[in-house]
C-alpha positions in Angstrom: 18.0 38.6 5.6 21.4 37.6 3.9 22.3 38.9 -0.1 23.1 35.7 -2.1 26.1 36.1 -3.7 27.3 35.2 -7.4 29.2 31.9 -7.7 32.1 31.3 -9.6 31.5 27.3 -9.9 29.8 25.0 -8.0 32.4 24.4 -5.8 32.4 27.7 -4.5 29.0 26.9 -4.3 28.7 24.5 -2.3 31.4 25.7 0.0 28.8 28.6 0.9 26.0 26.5 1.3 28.1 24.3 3.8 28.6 27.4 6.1 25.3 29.7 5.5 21.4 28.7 6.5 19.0 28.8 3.6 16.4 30.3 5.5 18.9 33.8 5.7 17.9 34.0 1.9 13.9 33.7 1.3 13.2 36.8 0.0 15.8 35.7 -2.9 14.2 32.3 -3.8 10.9 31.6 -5.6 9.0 28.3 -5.4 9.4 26.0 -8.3 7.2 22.2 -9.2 9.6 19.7 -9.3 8.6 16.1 -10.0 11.3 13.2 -9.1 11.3 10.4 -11.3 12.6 7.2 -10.4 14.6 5.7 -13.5 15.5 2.5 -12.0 12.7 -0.4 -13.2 10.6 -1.5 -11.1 11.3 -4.9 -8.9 10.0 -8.1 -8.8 9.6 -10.0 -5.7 10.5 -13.4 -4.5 10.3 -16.2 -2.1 13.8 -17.4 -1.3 13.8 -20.1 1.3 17.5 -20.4 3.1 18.3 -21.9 6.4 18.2 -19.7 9.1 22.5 -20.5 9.5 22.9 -19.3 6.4 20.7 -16.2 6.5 23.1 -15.5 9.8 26.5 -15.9 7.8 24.7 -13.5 5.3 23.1 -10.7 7.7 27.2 -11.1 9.1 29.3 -10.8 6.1 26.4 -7.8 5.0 26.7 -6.4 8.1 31.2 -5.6 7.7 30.3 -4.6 4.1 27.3 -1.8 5.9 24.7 -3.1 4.1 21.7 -4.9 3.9 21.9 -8.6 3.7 19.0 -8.7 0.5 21.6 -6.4 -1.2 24.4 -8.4 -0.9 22.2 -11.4 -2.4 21.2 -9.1 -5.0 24.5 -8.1 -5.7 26.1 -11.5 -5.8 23.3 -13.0 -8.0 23.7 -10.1 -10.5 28.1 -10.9 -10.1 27.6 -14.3 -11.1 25.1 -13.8 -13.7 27.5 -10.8 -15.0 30.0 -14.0 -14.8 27.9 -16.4 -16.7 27.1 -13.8 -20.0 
C-alpha cells in the first residue's frame, strides 16, 4: 500500500488521481454516509402525439446534436418560451 501524498490544489490533485489506483491507499481512507440529493424538480409527463415523419426529422437532427430526441423537444419548448417572456 501506497502513502497519499499532500496536494497543493486540486489540480495537482486530480493529476495524481488520473495516474494512481485508489485501492493502493485503503488503509488511508475511512468510510463516510453520503446522501445525493437531486435539486432539479421533479417532472411532469405528457402525451405528445406527432407524426411518425416528424419524430424521424427529430430523432435525426437529435442524433448530429448527440442527444436524445425528447431533449431536444424539451429544449426547444423551453427556447421559445424563454422567447415569448
Amino acid at each position: 500500500m501506497g502513502r497519499l501524498p499532500k496536494f497543493e490544489d486540486e489540480r495537482e490533485e486530480a493529476e495524481f488521481w488520473d495516474t494512481h489506483d485508489s485501492t493502493e491507499f485503503l488503509e488511508e481512507t475511512e468510510p463516510v454516509d453520503v446522501v445525493f440529493v437531486d435539486a432539479r424538480p421533479p417532472k411532469k409527463q405528457i402525451s405528445l402525439r406527432l407524426d411518425p415523419d416528424v419524430i424521424e426529422r427529430l430523432k435525426a437532427i437529435a442524433a448530429r446534436k448527440g442527444i436524445g430526441y425528447q431533449t431536444l423537444i424539451r429544449m426547444w419548448v423551453m427556447e421559445r418560451l424563454a422567447q415569448e417572456g
